[in-house]
C-alpha positions, 0 to 999 in steps of 0.5 A: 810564690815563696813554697816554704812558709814560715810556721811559727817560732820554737820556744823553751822545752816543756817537761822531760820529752822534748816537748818544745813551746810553739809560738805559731804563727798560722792561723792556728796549731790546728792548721798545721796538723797533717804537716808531718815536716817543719823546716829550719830554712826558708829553702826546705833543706833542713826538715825536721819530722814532726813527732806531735803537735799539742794543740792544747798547750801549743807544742811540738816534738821532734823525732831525734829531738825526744829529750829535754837536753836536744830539744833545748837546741832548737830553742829560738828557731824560725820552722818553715812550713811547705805549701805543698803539705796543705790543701786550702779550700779554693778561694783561700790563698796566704797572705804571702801570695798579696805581697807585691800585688796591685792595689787598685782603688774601686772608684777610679780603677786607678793602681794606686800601688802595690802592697809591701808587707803586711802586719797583725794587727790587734784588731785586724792584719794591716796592708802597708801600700807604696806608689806615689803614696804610701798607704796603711790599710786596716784588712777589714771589709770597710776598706778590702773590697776584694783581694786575690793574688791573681786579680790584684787588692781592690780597696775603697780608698778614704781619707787618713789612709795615707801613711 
């Protein structure tokens, strides 16, 4: 399991503060409220202290970066959460922690592959599955029976799922 997470993207400043535009990529900017570090790596070594976020307008502010000129020096950049900073209700896990689990088909128990990726979707996030077969799963309960990290994806496999 990966511990740094990837948050969201740093967009253009926003007036004079070093406010900056926060594409966020959880759930929500909400969810990220009680972080008070984002990262500029995937290894946790670059943390930038985290001043405010907005959540009404989906913006951050940076200790350090408190001006419009430094803060524009972020401008583009990937930020990383740490798992460690979030406790998820029991039950609840990221979508990261899937990828490379087992896809197992409810009717035959059979493994049918394991997950690869995993995309948003408009309507909903969709599994991208490689065994013998490669597979592209809406994540609806139509299709998801369950899934957990530990216990594998049971799906209820139908025709046209087939990439």
């Amino acid at each position: 399991m990966k511990r740094f997470l990837e948050a969201g993207r740093l967009n253009s400043p926003r007036g004079l503060k070093g406010e900056l535009r926060f594409e966020c990529w959880c759930d929500s900017i909400e969810f990220l409220s009680g972080v008070k570090h984002l990262y500029l790596d995937p290894e946790g070594k670059r943390p930038l202290e985290v001043k405010a976020f907005r959540e009404t307008v989906s913006t951050v502010i940076f200790v350090g970066y408190e001006d419009r000129n430094s803060a524009a020096a972020l401008t583009g950049r990937t930020v990383y959460f740490d798992r460690e900073d979030i406790d998820l209700p029991e039950g609840v896990f990221y979508n990261d922690d899937l990828i490379g689990v087992e896809v197992i088909d409810e009717s035959t128990g059979s493994v049918i592959g394991k997950l690869k990726r995993i995309e948003e979707g408009m309507a909903s996030d969709i599994y991208f599955v490689e065994g013998e077969k490669k597979y592209i799963i809406p994540a609806v309960s139509e299709f998801i029976v369950s899934a957990d990290p530990q216990s594998g994806i049971v799906i209820r496999l139908i025709g046209g799922l087939e990439a």
